[in-house]
Steps between C-alpha positions, in 0.01 A plus 500: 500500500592823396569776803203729321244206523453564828489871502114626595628815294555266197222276532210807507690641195474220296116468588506869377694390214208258410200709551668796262623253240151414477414865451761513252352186306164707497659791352706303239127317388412890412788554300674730798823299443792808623299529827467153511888426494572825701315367763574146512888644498454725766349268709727244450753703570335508888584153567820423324663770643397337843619171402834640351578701794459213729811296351719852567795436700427861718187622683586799283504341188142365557359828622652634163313237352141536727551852397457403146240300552272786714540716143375262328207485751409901379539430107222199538321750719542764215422259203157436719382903549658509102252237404171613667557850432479301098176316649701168471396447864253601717476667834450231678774295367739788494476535912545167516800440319615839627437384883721181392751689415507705816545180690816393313610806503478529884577110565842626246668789746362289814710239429785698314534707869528156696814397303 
């Protein structure tokens, strides 16, 4: 087992992983393919950068590398305002995935401060 498997930080970014690749599958069905791939990138990004950091040899190194991963927590949390302000999304699902985010976000510097 990997070190990051058994990261709570890791494991709720990969469920948000899930629920916005399937908001990026819904967008790609309608032809929205760029903010399909932007956000399936971005949010990506979220928990490989966790799992990277976590085989660095320094505490600094994987702060460097949470760091990483908490900007990548405001571009998904841009590409989601981006697409309901294009009515890709609705209110609803915009606070939603928005409140997600916060969490990660929040679970991100939590556990970046205790290293």
């Amino acid at each position: 087992m990997f070190r990051f498997e058994t990261l709570d930080v890791w494991k709720r970014s990969i469920e948000i992983t899930d629920t916005l690749f399937d908001l990026a599958d819904e967008l790609e069905a309608k032809k929205r393919f760029r903010f399909a791939e932007q956000l399936r990138g971005a949010v990506l990004s979220v928990s490989n950068n966790i799992a990277e950091g976590s085989g660095s040899s320094s505490r600094n190194e994987f702060k460097q590398f949470l760091n990483y991963s908490h900007r990548s927590v405001f571009e998904s949390a841009n590409m989601i305002i981006i697409c309901h302000r294009r009515s890709y999304l609705d209110e609803l699902k915009r606070q939603q995935h928005l409140a997600d985010l916060e969490q990660i976000s929040k679970m991100i510097i939590g556990f970046s401060r205790s290293l």
